[in-house]
Structures are given as C-alpha cells and as structure tokens.
N, C-alpha and C positions, 0 to 999 in steps of 0.2 A: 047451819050452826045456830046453835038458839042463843040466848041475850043469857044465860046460867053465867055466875062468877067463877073465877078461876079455883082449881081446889087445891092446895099445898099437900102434896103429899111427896112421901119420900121416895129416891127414886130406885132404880131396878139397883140388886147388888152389884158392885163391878167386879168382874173377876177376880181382879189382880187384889183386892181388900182384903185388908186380916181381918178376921173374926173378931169382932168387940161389938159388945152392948153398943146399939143406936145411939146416938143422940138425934135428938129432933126439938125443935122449940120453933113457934111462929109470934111475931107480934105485927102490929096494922100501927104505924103511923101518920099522923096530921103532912100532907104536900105541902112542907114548910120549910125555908133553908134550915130554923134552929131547930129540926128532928134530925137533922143529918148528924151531929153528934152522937144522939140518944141510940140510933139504929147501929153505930160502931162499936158503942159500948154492947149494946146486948148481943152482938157480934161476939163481941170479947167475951162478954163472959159465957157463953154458950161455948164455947169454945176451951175457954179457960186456958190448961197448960198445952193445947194440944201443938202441934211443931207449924202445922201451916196458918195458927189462929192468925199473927200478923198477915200476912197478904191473902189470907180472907177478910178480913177490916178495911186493909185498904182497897178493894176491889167493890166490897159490899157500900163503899164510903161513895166511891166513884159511879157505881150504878143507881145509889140511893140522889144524890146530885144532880145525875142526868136526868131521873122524873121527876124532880123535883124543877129544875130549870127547862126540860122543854116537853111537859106533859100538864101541857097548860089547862085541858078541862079535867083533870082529874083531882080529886081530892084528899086522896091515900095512898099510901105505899106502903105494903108489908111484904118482910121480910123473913123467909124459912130457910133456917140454917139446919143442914143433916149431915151426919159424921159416921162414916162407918170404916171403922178401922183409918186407916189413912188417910182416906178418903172424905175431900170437903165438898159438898154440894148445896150452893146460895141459887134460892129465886131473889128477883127483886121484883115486884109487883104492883104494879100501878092500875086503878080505874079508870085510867082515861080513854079515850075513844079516837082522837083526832092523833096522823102524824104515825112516823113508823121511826124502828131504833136505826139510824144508819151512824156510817163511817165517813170521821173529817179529819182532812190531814191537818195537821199544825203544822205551823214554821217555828224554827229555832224561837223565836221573841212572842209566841204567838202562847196568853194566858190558859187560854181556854182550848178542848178539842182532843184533849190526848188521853179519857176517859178509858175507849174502845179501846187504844194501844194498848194501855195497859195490864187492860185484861185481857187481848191475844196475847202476848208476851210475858204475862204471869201464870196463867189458867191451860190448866192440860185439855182442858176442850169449854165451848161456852157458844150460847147460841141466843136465840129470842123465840118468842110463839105469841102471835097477835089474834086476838081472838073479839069478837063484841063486847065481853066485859072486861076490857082492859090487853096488856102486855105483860108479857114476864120476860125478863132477863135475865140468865140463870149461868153459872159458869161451876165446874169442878177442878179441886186443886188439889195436890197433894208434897209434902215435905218431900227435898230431893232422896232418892235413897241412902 
C-alpha cells in the first residue's frame, strides 16, 4: 500500500435509494476541539431539510471528536457528506498514522466512551479503513420509513 492520501468520493449507489440528484460536499478541518462545532454545522447545512440531517450531525459530531481526542499525530480531519435519495453516507477522516478506531464500553456514570455505540445504534451500517495516510470512519443512515 503506498503512503497516497485517502480520496472522498461518493460511494456505490444503494439499492434500496430513490433516485435524486447527489448531493456531495467535502471540507478538511484544523484537529482542534473548537472545529468540532464548525464540522456539525456544515453537516447541517449540506444536508439542510433532509429527514436524517439530525442524526447525521450527531454521529458526524461524535466521530469528528473521536479524532480529534484520540488521533493524536494527526493534524486534520475532513469530512464528506453524500446523499442519495434517502440515503446518508459520512466519511470522517483524519491524517494520523498511530492507533486504530476501537470499541469501549461505558458505565452508566462513565463521561466518555459511548461515541461507537451510538453510531451502532443509529447508523444502518458503519465501518473504518486504516490505511498509511490516515483513517476513515465512515457510517450510512437513512430516515425510518
């Protein structure tokens, strides 16, 4: 595998998706807690009225966070949101190199940890890809029927 950066691009159609014009938008933010807002918002509005726009913000919030807090040699994080028909699909993308995306349990009292659950429990499917230039964490969601 060579040292190449990762490429955002939109992903295979899904079956089950209505037919609508794409939507696609990428931006690359600072690994800084105070981008973690900024990256919700352009969530939102990339999104605007669509039905799943809320728990794609908050999932997009929760993975922007997680490289933010434990993707300690990395410098950036961007984020490509794509919409087809129903269908919501987030990369969240970091440069770093050290460390891999895993799974922690919380306890009831426990602040921190329950990032991953959320997005098992919200996201119709959601995986990672670890590569030399970085990680992606990526999940698809779609409004209940």
């Amino acid at each position: 595998m060579s040292g190449a950066s990762f490429t955002v691009a939109a992903p295979p159609e899904p079956r089950s998706a209505v037919q609508a014009t794409p939507a696609a938008a990428t931006r690359t933010f600072a690994r800084r807690a105070e981008e973690v807002p900024a990256a919700r918002r352009f969530v939102r509005n990339v999104l605007a009225d669509h039905p799943a726009a809320f728990d794609a913000e908050l999932l997009t919030c929760e993975l922007v966070t997680n490289a933010v807090q434990h993707a300690m040699d990395a410098g950036r994080v961007t984020v490509g949101v794509f919409c087809r028909g129903t269908v919501v699909h987030i990369d969240v993308i970091d440069d770093g190199r050290a460390g891999l995306p895993h799974w922690r349990e919380a306890g009831g009292h426990d602040e921190t940890g329950r990032g991953f659950q959320l997005v098992n429990e919200i996201a119709e499917r959601w995986g990672f890809l670890r590569e030399r230039a970085g990680t992606c964490v990526w999940f698809e969601i779609a409004p209940p029927p």
